[in-house]
C-alpha positions as CSV (number, residue, x, y, z in Angstrom):
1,X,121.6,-108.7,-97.5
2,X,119.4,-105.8,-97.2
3,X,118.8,-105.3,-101.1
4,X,117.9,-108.9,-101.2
5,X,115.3,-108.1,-97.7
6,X,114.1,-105.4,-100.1
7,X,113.8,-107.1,-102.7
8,X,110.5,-109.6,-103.4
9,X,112.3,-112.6,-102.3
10,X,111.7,-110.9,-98.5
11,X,108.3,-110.2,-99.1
12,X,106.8,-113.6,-99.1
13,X,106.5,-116.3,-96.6
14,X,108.7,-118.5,-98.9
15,X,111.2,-116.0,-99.4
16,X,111.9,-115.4,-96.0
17,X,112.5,-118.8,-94.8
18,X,115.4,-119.0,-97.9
19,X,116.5,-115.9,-96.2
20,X,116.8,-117.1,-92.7
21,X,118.8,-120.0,-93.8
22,X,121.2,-118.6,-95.5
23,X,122.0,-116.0,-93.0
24,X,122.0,-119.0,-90.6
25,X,124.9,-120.9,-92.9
26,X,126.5,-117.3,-92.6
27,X,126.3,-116.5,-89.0
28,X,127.6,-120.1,-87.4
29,X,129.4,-123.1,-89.0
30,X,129.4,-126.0,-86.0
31,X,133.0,-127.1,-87.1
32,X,134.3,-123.7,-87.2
33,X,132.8,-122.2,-83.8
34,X,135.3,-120.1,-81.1
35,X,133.4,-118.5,-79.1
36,X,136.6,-116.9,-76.9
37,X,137.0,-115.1,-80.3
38,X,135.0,-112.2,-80.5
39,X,135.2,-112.1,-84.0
40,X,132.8,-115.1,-83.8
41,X,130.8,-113.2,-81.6
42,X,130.4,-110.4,-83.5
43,X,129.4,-112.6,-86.9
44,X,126.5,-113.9,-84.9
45,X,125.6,-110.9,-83.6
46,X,125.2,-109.4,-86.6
47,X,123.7,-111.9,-89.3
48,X,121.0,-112.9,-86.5
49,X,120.1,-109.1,-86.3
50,X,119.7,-109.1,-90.3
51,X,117.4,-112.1,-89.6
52,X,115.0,-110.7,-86.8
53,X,113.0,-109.0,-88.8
54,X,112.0,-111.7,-90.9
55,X,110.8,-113.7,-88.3
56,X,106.5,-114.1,-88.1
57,X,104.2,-116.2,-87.0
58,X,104.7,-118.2,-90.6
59,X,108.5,-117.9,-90.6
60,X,109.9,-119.8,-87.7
61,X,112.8,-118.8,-85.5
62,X,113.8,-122.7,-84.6
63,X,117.4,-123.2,-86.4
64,X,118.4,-120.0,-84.5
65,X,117.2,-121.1,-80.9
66,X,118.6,-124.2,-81.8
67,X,122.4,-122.9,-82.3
68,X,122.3,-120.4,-79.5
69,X,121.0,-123.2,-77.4
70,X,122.9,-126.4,-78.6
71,X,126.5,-123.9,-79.2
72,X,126.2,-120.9,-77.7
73,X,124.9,-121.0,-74.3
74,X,126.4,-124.2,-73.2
75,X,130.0,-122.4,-73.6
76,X,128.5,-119.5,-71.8
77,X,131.7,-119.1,-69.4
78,X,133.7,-119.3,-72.7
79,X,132.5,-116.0,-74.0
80,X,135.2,-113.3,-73.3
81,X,133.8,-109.6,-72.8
82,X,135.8,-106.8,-74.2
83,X,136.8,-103.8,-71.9
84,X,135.3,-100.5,-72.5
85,X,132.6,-101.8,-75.5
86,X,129.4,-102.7,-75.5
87,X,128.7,-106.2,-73.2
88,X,129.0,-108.9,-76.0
89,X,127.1,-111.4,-73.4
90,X,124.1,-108.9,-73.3
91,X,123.6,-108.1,-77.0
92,X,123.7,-112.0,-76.9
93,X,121.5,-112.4,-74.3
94,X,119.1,-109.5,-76.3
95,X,118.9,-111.6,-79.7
96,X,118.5,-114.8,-77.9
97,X,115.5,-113.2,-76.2
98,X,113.6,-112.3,-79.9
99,X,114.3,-115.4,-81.4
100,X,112.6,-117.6,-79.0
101,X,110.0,-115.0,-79.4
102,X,108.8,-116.7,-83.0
103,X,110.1,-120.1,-81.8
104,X,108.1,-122.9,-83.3
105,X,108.1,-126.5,-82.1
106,X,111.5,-127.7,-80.9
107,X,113.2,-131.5,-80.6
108,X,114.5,-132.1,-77.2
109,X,112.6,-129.3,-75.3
110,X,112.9,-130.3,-72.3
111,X,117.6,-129.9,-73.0
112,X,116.9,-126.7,-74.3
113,X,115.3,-125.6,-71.7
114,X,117.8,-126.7,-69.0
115,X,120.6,-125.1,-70.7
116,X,118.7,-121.8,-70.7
117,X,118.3,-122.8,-67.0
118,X,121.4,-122.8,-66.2
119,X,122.4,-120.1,-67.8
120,X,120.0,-117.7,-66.0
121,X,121.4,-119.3,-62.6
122,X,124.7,-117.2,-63.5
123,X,122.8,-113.7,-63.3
124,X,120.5,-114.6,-60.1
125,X,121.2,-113.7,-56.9
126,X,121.3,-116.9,-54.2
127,X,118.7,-116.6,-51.6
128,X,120.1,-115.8,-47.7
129,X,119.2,-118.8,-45.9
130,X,120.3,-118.3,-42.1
131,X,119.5,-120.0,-38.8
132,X,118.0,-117.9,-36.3
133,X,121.0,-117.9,-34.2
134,X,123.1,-116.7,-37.1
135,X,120.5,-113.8,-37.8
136,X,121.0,-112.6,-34.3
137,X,124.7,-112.7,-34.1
138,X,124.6,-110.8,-37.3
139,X,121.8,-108.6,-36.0
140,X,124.4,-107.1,-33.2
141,X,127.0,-107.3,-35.2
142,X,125.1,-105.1,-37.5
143,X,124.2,-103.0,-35.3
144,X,127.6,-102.0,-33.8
145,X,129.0,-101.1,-37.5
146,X,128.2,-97.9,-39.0
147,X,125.3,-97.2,-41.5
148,X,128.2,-97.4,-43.9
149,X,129.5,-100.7,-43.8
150,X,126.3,-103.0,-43.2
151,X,125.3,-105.3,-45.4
152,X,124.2,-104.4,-48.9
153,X,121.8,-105.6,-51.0
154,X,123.8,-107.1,-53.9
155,X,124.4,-105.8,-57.7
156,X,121.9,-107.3,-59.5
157,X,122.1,-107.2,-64.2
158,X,118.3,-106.2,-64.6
159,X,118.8,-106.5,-67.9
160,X,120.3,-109.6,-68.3
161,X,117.7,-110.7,-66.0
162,X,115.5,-109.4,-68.3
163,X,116.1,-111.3,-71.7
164,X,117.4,-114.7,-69.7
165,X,114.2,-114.8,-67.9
166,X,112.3,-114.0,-71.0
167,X,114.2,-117.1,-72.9
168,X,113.0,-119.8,-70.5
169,X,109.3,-117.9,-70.6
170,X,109.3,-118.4,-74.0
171,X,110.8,-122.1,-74.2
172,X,108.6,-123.2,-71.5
173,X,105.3,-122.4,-73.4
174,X,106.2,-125.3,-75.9
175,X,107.1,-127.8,-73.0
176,X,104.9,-126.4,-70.2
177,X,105.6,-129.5,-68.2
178,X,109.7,-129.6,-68.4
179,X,110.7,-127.2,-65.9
180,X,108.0,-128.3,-63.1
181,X,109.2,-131.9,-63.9
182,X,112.4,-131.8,-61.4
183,X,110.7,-131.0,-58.1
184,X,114.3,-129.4,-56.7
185,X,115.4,-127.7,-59.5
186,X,112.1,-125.5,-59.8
187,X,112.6,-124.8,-56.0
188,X,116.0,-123.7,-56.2
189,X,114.7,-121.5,-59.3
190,X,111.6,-120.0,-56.8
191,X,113.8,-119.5,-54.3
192,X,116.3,-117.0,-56.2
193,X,113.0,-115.4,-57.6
194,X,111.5,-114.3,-54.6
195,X,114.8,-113.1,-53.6
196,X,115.1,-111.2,-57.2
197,X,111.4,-109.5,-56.5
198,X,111.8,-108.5,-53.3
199,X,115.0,-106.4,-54.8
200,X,112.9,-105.6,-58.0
201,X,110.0,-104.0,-55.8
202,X,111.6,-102.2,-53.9
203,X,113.7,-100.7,-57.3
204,X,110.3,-100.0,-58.8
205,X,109.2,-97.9,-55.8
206,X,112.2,-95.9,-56.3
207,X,111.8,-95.6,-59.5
208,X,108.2,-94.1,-59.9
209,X,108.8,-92.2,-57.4
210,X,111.4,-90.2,-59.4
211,X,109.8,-90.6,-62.9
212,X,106.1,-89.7,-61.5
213,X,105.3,-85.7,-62.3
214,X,107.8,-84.9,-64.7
215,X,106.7,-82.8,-67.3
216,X,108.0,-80.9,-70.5
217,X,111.7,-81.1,-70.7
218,X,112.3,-82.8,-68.0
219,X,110.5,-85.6,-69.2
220,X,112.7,-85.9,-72.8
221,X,116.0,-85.6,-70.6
222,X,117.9,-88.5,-71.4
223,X,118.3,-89.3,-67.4
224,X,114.6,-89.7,-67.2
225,X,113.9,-91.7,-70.5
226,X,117.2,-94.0,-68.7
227,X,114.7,-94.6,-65.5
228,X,111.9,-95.1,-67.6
229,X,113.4,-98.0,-69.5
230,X,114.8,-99.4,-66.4
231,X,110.9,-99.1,-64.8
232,X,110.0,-100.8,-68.1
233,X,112.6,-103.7,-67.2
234,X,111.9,-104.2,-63.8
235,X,108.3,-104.4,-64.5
236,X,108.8,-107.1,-67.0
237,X,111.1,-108.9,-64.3
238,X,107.9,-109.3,-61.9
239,X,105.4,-110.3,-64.2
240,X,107.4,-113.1,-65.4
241,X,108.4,-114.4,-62.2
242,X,104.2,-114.1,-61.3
243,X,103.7,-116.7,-63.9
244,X,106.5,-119.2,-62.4
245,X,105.0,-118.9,-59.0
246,X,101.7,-120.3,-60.4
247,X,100.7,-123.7,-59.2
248,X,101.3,-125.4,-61.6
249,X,103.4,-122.7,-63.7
250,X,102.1,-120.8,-66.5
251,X,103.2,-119.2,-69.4
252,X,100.4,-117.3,-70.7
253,X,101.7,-113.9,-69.9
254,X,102.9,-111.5,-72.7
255,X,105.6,-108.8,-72.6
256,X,107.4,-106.4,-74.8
257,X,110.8,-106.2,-73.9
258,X,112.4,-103.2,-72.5
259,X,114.8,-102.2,-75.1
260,X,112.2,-102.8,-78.0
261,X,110.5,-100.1,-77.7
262,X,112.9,-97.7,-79.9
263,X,113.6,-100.9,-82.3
264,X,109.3,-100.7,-82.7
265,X,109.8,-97.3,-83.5
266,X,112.3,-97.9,-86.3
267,X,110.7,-100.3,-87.7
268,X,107.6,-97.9,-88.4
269,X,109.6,-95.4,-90.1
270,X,110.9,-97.8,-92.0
271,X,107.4,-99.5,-93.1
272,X,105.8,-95.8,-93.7
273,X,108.5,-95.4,-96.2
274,X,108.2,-98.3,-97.9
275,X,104.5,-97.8,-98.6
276,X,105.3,-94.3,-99.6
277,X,108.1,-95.7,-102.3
278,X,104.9,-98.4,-103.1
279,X,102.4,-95.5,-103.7
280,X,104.8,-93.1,-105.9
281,X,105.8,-96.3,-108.2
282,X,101.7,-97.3,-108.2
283,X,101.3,-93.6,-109.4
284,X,103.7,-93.3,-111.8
285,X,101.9,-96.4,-113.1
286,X,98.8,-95.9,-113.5
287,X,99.5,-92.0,-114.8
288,X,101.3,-91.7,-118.2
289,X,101.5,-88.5,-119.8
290,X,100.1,-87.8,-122.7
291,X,101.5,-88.2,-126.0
292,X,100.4,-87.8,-129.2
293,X,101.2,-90.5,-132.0
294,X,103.2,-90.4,-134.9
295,X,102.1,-91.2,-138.3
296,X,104.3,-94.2,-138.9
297,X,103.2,-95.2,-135.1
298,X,99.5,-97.4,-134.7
299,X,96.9,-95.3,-133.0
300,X,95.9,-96.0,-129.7
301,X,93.1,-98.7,-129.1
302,X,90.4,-96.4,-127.7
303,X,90.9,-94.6,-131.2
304,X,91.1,-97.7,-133.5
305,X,87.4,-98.7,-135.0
306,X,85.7,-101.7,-133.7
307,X,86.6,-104.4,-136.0
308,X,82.3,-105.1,-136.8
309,X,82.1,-101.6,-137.8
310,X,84.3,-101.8,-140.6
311,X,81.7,-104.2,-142.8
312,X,78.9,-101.6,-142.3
313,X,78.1,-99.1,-145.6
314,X,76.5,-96.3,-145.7
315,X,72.8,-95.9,-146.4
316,X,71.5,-95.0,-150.1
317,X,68.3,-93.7,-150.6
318,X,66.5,-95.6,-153.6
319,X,67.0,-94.2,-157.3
320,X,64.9,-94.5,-160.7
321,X,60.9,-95.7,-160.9
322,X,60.5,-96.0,-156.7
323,X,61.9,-92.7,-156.0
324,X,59.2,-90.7,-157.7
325,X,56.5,-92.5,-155.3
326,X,58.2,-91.3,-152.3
327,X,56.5,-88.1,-150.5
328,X,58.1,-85.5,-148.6
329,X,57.5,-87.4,-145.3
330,X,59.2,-90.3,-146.9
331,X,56.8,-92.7,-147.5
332,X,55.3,-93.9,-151.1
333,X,52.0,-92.8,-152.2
334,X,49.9,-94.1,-155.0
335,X,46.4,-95.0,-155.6
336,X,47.1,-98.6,-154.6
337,X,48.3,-97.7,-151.7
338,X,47.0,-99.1,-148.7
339,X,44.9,-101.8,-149.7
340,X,45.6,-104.7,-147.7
341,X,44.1,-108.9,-148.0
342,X,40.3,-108.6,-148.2
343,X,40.1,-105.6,-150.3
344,X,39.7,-103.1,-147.5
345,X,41.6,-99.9,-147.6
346,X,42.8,-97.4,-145.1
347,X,39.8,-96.1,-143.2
348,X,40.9,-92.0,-144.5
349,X,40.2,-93.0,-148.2
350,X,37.0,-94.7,-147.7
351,X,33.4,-92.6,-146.3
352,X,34.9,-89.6,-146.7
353,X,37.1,-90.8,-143.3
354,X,34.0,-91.9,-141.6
355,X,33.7,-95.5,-139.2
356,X,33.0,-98.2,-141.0
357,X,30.2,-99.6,-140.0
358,X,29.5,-103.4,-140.2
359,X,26.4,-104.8,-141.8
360,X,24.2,-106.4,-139.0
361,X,22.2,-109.6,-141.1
362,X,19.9,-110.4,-138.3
């Protein structure tokens, strides 16, 4: 697959939609689809990630975003996660997130959008709703435990926060009215969001706090470049849930996503070295040595003679009577020479090279 990316088929707009299609009819097969098996997982995983990079604005993502959203995300709870690997649901979650980056215009929007829905609802914290009696029950309650045991704020997946959120951003923009439609299900969503920001502030507080001065090594430690990305995320988090909050909701707002950043820098390696390949086959081009021709070879054409040139002969001065008239100047001389109609002659052989002058008859 990567020789044929290479290759000129994956240079053109064409090209790379006959790509994406057949990595599509590689990566999923609706009658042969277990997503317990992480096998199937895995396949998906790994012919989508041969895909991203094809995507552009000319080459559309939409059969992707259409099986992770008709196959994939609607046997969410199906999806088994193996101990002690990578999260299969979050390198999911990460490639769902790019494809509906290029996403182009979808049937059924407004299903697509509420499966993604739901699916985010699994990775968002419920909002504490209490009466004010309860709050100050718990309130004493509170107070009599140690430091130790009071209520904690609860775990929350920033990154799968992250790319979920990111997915519905990116699916609303083509059906801006869908998720504002149902009046209760866009409150239950604002509701979990304001409870999601109030935790995601008060994360990035912590987190510049830490980041902010570092200099030198401790800046390249691998800790700090951790908090950074994890700033980066959190960041992200609030600026989508900004645009959800908006009456009605928008989806102008742009981000890069967190783990991008290194996957931005690969790609520019890989571009500079494909121009550099470009520019030493260009070179080796346009540069021939230089070799000199045989005998039994046909000269080069800058050294063949033009093909009029090969009718022209070369001049011959005059022979016999008219050569003895000619002079050393090269022209013929003679007594007769240079009379002209009217029988006047040159003005040097007549008056001894004086004017002539004109007879006036008045």
């Amino acid at each position: 697959m990567d020789l044929l990316i290479w290759s000129k088929l994956g240079k053109t707009p064409a090209g790379k939609k006959e790509l994406t299609q057949l990595i599509a009819a590689l990566a999923f097969t609706p009658e042969d689809w277990h997503p317990e098996d992480p096998e199937y997982i895995d396949r998906l995983i790994q012919c989508t990630q041969h895909a991203l990079p094809l995507f552009t604005a000319q080459v559309e993502s939409t059969q992707f975003v259409n099986i992770f959203c008709d196959h994939v995300l609607g046997r969410w709870k199906d999806i088994a996660a193996r101990s002690g690997e990578n999260d299969l649901k979050l390198e999911l979650l990460k490639i769902f997130a790019e494809v509906t980056e290029h996403c182009g215009e979808i049937e059924n929007a407004e299903d697509k959008i509420k499966t993604t829905y739901d699916m985010l609802l699994n990775y968002l914290p419920e909002a504490p709703v209490e009466k004010e009696e309860e709050k100050a029950a718990k309130t004493e309650n509170d107070e009599n435990k140690p430091e130790d045991t009071k209520s904690a704020a609860p775990s929350l997946q920033f990154s799968h926060v992250e790319c979920a959120l990111f997915a519905l951003h990116s699916l609303c923009r083509k059906a801006p009215d869908a998720l504002g439609a149902d009046a209760a299900r866009i409150k239950s969503l604002r509701l979990r969001l304001q409870y999601t920001a109030r935790l995601t502030q008060g994360y990035i507080k912590k987190l510049k706090e830490v980041t902010q001065g570092k200099k030198g090594e401790d800046a390249n430690t691998e800790e700090n470049k951790l908090k950074l990305v994890a700033l980066k995320t959190t960041s992200n988090i609030n600026t989508l849930i900004r645009d959800i909050f908006r009456t009605p909701p928008s989806f102008k707002s742009k981000v890069q996503l967190s783990f991008q950043s290194k996957k931005a820098e690969k790609e520019a390696t890989h571009s500079i070295e494909a121009e550099e390949v470009d520019k030493q086959t260009s070179v080796s081009k346009r540069h021939r040595p230089i070799t000199f021709d045989n005998r039994d070879q046909k000269e080069s054409p800058e050294k063949r003679p033009r093909s009029g040139d090969r009718n022209l002969k070369m001049y011959t001065p005059p022979s016999g009577k008219y050569s003895s008239r000619l002079n050393n100047s090269g022209r013929f001389s003679g007594s007769n020479y240079g009379r002209g109609r009217g029988g006047y002659g040159r003005r040097d052989f007549r008056n001894n090279g004086a004017p002539f002058k004109r007879r006036n008859n008045f």
